[in-house]
Residue frames relative to the residue before (quaternion, step in Angstrom):
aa qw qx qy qz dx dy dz
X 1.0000 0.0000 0.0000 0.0000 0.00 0.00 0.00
X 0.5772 -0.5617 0.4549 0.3799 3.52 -1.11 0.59
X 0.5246 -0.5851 0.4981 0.3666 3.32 -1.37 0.68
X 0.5475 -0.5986 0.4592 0.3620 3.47 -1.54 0.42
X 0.6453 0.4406 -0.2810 0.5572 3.72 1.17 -0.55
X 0.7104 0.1849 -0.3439 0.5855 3.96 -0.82 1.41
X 0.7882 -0.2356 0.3619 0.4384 3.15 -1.89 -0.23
X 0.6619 -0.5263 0.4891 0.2139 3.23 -1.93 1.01
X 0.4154 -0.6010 0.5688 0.3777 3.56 0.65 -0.66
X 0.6474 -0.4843 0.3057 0.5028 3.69 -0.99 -0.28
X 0.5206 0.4276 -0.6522 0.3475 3.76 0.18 0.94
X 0.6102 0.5675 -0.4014 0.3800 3.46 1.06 -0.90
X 0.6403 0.3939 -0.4039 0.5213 3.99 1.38 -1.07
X 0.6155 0.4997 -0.4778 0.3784 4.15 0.43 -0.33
X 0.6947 0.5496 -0.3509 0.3037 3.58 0.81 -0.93
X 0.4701 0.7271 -0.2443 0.4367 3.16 1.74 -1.11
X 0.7215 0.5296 -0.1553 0.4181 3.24 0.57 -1.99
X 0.5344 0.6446 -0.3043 0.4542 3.64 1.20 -1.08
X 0.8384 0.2548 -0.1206 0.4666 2.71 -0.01 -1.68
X 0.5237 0.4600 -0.5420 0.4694 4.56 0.30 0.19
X 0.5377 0.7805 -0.1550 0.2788 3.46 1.32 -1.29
X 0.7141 0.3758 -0.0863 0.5842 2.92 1.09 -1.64
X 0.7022 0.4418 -0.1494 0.5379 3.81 0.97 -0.72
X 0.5858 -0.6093 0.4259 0.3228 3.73 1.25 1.12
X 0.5461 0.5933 -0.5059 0.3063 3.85 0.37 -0.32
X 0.4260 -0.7486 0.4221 0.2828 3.48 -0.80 0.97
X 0.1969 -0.7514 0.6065 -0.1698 3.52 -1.20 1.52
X 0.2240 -0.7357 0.6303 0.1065 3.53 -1.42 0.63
X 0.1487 -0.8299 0.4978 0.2033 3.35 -0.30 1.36
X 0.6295 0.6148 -0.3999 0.2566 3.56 1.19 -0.30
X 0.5242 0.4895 -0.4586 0.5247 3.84 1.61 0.54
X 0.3070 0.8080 -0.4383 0.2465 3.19 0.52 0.37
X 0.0142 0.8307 -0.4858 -0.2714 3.60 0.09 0.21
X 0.6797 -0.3835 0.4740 0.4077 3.37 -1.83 0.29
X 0.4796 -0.6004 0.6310 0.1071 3.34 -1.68 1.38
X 0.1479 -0.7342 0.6609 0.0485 4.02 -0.43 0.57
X 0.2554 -0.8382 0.4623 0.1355 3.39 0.14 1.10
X 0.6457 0.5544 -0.3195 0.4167 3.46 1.03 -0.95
X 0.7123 0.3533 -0.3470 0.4974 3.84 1.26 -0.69
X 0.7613 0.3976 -0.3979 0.3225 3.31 0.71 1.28
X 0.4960 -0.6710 0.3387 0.4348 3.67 -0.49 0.59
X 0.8937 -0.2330 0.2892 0.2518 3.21 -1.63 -0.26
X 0.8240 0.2409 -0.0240 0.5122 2.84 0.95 -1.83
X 0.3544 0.7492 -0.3384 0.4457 3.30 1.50 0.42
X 0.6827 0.4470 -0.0154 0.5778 3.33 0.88 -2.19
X 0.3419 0.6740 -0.3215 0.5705 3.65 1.83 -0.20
X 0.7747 0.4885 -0.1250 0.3815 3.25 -0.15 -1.77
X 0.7836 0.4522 -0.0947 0.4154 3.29 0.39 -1.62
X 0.3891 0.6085 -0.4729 0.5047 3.45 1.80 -0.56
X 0.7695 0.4183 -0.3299 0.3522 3.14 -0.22 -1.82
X 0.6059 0.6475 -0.3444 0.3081 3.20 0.47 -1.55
X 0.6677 0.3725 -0.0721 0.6404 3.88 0.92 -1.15
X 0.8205 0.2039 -0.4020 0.3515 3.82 0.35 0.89
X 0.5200 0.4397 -0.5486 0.4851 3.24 1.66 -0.04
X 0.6062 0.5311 -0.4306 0.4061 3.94 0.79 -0.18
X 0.6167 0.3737 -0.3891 0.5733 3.72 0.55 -0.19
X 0.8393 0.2914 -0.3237 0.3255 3.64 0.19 -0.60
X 0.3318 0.6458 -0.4196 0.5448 3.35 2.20 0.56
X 0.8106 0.2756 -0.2046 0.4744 3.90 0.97 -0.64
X 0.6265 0.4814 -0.3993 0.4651 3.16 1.21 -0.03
X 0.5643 0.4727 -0.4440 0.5109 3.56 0.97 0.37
X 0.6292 0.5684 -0.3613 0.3880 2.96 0.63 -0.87
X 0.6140 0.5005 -0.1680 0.5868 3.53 0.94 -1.46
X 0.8204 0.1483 -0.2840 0.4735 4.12 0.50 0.24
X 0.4930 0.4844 -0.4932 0.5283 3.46 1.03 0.87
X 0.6787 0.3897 -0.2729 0.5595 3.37 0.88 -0.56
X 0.6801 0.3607 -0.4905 0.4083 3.59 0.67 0.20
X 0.5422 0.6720 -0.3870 0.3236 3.25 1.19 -0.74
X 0.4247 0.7582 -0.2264 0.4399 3.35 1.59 -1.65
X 0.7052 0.5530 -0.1200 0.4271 3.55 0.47 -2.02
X 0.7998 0.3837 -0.2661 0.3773 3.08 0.14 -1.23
X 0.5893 0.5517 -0.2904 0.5137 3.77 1.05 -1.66
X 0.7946 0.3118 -0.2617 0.4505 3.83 0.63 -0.50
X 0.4808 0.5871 -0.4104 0.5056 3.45 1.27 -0.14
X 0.0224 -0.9102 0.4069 -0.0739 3.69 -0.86 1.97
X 0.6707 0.3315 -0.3735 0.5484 2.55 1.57 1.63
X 0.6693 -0.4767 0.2190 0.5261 3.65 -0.44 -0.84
X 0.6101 0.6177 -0.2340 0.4376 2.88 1.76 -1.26
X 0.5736 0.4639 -0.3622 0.5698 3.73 1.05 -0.53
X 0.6410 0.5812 -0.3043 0.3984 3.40 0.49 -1.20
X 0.7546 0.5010 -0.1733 0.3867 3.67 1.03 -1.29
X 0.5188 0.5644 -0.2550 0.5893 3.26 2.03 -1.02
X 0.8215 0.3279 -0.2882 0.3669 3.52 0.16 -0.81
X 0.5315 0.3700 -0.5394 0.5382 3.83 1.19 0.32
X 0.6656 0.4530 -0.4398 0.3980 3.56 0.15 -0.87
X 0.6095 0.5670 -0.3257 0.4482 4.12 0.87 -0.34
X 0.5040 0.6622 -0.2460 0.4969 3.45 1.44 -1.15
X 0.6599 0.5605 -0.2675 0.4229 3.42 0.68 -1.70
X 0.7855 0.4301 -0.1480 0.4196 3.43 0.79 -1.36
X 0.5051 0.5547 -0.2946 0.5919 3.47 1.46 0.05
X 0.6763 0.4687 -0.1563 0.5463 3.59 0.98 -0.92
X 0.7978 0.2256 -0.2860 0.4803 3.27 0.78 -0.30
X 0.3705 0.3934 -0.5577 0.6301 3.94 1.18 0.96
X 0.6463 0.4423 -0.4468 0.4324 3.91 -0.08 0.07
X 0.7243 0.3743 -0.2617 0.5165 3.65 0.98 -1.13
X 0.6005 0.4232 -0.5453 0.4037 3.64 0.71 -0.47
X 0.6635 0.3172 -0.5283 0.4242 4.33 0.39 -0.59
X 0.6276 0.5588 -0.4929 0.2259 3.65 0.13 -0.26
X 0.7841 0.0469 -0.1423 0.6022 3.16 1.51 -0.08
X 0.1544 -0.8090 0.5355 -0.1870 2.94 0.37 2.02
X 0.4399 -0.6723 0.4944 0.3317 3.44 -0.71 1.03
X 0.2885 0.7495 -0.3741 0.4638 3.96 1.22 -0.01
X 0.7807 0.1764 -0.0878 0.5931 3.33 -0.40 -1.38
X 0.8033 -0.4134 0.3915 0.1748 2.88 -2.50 0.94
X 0.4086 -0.6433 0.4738 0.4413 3.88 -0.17 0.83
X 0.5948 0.4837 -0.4576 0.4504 3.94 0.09 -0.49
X 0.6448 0.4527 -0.4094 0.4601 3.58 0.35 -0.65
X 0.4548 0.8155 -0.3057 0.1860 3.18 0.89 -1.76
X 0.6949 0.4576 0.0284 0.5541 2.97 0.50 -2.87
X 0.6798 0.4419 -0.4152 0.4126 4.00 0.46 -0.72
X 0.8458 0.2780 -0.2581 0.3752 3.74 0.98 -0.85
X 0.4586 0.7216 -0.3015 0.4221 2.88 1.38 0.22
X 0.6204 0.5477 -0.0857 0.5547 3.73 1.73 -1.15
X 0.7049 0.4705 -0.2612 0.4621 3.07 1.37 -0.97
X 0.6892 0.3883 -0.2590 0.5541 3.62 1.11 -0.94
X 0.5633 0.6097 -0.4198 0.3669 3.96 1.02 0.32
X 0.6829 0.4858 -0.3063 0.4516 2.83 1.66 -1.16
X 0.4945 0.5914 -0.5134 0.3770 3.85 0.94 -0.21
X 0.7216 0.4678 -0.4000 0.3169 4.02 0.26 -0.99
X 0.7292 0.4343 -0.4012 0.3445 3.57 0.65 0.20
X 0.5860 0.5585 -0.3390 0.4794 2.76 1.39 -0.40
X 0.5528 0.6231 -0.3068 0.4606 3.90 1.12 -0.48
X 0.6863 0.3696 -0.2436 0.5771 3.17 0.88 -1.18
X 0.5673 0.4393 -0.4983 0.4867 4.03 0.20 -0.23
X 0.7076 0.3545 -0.3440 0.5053 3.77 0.42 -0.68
X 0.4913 0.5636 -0.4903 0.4479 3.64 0.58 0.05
X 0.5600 0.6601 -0.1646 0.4728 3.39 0.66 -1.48
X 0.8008 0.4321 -0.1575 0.3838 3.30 -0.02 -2.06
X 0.7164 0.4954 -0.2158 0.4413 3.46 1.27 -0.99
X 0.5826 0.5126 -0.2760 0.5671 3.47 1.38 -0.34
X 0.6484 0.4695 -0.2835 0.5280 3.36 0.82 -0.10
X 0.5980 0.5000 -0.3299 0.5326 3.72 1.09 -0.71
X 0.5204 0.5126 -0.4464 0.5168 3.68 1.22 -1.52
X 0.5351 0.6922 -0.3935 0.2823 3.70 -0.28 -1.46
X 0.7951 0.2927 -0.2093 0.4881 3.60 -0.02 -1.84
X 0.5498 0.4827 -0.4690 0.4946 3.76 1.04 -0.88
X 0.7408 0.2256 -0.4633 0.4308 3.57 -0.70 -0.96
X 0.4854 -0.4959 0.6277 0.3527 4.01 -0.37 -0.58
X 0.8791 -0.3519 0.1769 0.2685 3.17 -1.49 -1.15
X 0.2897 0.6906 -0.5704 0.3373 3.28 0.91 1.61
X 0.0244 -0.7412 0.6695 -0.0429 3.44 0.33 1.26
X 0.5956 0.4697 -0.5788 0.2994 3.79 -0.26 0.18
X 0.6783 0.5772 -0.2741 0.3628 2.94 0.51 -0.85
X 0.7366 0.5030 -0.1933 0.4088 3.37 1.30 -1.15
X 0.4846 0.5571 -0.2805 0.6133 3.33 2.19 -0.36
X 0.7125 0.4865 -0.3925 0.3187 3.29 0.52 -0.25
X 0.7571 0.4199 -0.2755 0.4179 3.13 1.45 -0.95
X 0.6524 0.4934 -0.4837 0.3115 3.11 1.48 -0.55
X 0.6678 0.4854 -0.4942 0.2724 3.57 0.78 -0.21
X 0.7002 0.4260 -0.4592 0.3426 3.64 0.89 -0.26
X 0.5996 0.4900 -0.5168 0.3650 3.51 0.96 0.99
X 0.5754 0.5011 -0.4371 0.4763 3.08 1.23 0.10
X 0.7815 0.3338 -0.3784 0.3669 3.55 0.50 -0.58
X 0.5766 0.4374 -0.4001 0.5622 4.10 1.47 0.16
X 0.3044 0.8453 -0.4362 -0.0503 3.47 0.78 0.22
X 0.5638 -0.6205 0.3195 0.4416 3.60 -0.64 0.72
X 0.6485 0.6375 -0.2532 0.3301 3.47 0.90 -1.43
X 0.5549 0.4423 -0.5389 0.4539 3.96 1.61 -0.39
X 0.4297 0.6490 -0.5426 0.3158 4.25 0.36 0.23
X 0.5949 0.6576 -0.2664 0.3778 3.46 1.48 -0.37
X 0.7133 0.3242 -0.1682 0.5982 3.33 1.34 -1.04
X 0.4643 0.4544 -0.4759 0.5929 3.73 1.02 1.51
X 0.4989 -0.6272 0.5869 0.1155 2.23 -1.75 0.32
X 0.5382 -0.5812 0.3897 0.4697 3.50 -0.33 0.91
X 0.2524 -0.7921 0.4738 0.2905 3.32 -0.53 1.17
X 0.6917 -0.4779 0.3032 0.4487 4.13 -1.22 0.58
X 0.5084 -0.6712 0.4108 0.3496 3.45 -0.52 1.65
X 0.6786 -0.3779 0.4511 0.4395 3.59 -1.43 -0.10
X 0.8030 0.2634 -0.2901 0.4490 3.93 0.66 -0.62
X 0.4020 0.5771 -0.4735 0.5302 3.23 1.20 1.20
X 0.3822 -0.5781 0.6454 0.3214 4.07 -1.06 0.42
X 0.3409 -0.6905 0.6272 0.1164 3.44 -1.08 0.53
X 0.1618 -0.7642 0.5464 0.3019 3.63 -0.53 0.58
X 0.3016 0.8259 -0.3053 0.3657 3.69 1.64 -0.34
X 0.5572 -0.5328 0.4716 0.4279 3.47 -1.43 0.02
X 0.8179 -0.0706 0.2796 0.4979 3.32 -1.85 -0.02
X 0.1738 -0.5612 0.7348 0.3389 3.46 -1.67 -0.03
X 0.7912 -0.2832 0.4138 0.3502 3.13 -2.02 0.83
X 0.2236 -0.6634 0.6776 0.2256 4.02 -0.77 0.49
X 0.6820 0.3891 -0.3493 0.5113 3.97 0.48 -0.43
X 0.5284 0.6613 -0.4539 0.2783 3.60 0.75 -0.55
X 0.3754 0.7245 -0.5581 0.1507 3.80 -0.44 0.14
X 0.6973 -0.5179 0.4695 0.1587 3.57 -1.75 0.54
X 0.1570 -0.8545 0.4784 0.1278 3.28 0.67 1.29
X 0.5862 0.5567 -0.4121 0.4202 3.76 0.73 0.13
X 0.6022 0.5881 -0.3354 0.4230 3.29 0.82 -1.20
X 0.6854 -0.5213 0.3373 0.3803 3.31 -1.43 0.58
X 0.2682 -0.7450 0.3489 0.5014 3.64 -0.91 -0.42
X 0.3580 -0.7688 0.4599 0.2632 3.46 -0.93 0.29
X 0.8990 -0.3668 0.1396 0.1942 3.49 -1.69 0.96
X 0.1580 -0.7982 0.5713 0.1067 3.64 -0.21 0.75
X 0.0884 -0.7866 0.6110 -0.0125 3.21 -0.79 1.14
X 0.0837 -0.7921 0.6005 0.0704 3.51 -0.87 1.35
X 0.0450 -0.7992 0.5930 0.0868 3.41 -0.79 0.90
X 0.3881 -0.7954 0.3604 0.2946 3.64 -0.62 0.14
């Protein structure tokens, strides 16, 4: 275990990260160093658990209030369709730290399961809420076909049968990213007008 007198070693730089992480504050997970599980006790790898799920489940709310937000204000399909297919890309910068090559592959699989199980459940409450809308409005079913089908066909839950796609402080050997794609949780970031 790290001594008590100097820097923490890399739980003290992961806890750090967590916690700027969870509070939107801009961070670089790719300095991150690898956790060595063995040069830590129990109740450490304890700590750092917790530490690494009230922060994921600080951004995964965050990242489904703000979709939820999206969608109820989204007044068509095409908005509607952007803002699940955005979601996706927000959801998958959450899944790539949950299973940062960094942390200890056991952890990995624990935070990684934990933020999987949230995307079905989101999308059932998507669903569940379109159906409530439904009985309120009455008998505009077109409308209610329309959205339900562009949630089924943007559905959040196909992020599951990916892989977390290579965080942003990874090179991508892939095409371009998506220029509209972005992390609807994440803070927003500076407009620059030039003439």
């Amino acid at each position: 275990m790290s001594g008590l007198w100097g820097h923490g070693g890399a739980y003290q730089e992961w806890v750090e990260f967590l916690r700027r992480w969870a509070a939107f504050e801009p961070v670089d997970p790719g300095a991150l160093p690898a956790v060595d599980e063995g040069t830590y006790d129990g109740d450490t790898m304890a700590r750092l658990t917790a530490h690494a799920g009230r922060a994921l489940g600080t951004r995964l709310q965050a990242w489904a209030d703000t979709l939820v937000r999206a969608m109820e204000a989204a007044t068509d399909e095409f908005s509607a369709g952007r803002e699940l297919t955005q979601a996706r890309t927000g959801l998958q910068s959450i899944r790539a730290v949950a299973r940062h090559p960094g942390l200890p592959e056991r952890l990995r699989e624990q935070l990684g399961e934990l933020v999987d199980r949230q995307v079905p459940d989101l999308q059932a409450q998507l669903e569940r809420s379109l159906e409530e809308a439904a009985r309120a409005e009455g008998p505009d079913t077109h409308w209610v076909e329309q959205r339900r089908r562009t949630l089924r066909d943007n559905a959040l839950t196909r992020v599951l049968a990916q892989e977390p796609a290579p965080p942003a402080w990874q090179p991508s050997s892939g095409p371009r990213a998506d220029a509209w794609a972005y992390d609807p949780a994440a803070a927003p970031r500076r407009r620059i007008v030039t003439d």
